[in-house]
N, C-alpha and C positions, 0 to 999 in steps of 0.2 A: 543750772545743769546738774542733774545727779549723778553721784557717782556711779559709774559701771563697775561689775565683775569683770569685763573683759582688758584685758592684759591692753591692746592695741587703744581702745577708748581713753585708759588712764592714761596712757604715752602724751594720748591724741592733747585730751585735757591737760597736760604737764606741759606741753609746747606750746600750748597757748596760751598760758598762763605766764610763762617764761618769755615769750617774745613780749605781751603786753609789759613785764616788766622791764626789759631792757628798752623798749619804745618811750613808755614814761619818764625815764631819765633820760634819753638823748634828743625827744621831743624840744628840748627848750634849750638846746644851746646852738651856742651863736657859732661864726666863722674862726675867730680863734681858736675858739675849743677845739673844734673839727679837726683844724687844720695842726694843732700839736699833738707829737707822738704819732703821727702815722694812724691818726684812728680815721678818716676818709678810706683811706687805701684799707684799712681791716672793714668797715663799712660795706665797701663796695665790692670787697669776699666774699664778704655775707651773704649783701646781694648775688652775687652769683652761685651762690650755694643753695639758695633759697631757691631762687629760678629754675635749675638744676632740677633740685628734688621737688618744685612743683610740677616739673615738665611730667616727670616720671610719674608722681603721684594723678594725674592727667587734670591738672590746671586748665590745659588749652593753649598753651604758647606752644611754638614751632620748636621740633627739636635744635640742638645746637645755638641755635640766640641767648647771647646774655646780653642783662640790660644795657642801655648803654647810662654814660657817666652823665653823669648828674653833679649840678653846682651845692656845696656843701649846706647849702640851706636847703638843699630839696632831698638830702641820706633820710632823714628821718622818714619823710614820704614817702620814698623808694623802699626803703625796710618794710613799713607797715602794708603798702601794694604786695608789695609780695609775699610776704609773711600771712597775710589774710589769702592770697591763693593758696600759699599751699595749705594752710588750715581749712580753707572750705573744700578744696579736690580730697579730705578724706585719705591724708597716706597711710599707707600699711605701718604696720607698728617697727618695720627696719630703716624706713625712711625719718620716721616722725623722730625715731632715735638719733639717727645723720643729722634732723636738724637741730635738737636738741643738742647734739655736741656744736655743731657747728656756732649753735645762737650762743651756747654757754664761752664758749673758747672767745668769741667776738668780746660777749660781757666782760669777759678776763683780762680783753687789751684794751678794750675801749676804757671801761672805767674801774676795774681794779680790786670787782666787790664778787660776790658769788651773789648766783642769782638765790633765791627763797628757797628754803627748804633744802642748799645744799651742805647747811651745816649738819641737819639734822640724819643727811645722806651720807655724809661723813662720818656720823658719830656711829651709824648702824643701823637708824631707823629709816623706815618707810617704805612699803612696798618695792620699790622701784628701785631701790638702791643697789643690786645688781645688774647684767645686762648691758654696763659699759654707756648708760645712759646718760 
């Protein structure tokens, strides 16, 4: 994918980039992991955050439904289902930003690390590093 000039395309491509990273690390763990520290219950935030803002971004899911719960070996599935709606339904650049905190905020409890690029957002570089993204 190339980069765009447009403000909303970069967000678009940053959320995507960021949810695939958070998925590759929580892909492979087991039922303990899951289940210490409350990372299911931040998990399943997620998920409904994600639902939320695909609804709006017009996914296709019925207003008001959130998903329902899922056994801890199936968060990573349920993240990635809905993470890929709202990436393909196209959100506006104020949504993509909602999920972009929300995915970053989940990273932060789930496992502890910043997602790519957000040291570099820290320091002062990179396009996007205002905007509360």
């Amino acid at each position: 994918m190339t980069p765009s000039g447009d403000p909303t395309d970069q967000v678009q491509q940053l959320l995507r980039r960021e949810l695939a990273a958070l998925l590759d690390v929580v892909r492979s763990w087991g039922q303990a992991r899951w289940e210490a520290a409350g990372r299911s219950a931040t998990a399943a935030q997620l998920a409904d955050e994600l639902a939320t803002l695909g609804y709006a971004a017009g996914a296709g899911s019925p207003a008001g439904v959130v998903p329902g719960r899922v056994r801890v070996h199936g968060l990573a599935d349920q993240l990635t289902v809905l993470g890929r709606d709202l990436t393909d339904a196209g959100p506006d650049e104020a949504s993509a930003r909602a999920a972009l905190r929300a995915i970053r905020a989940a990273r932060a409890a789930l496992v502890g690390a910043p997602a790519p690029g957000d040291a570099a957002r820290a320091a002062g570089g990179g396009a996007l590093s205002g905007g509360g993204a």
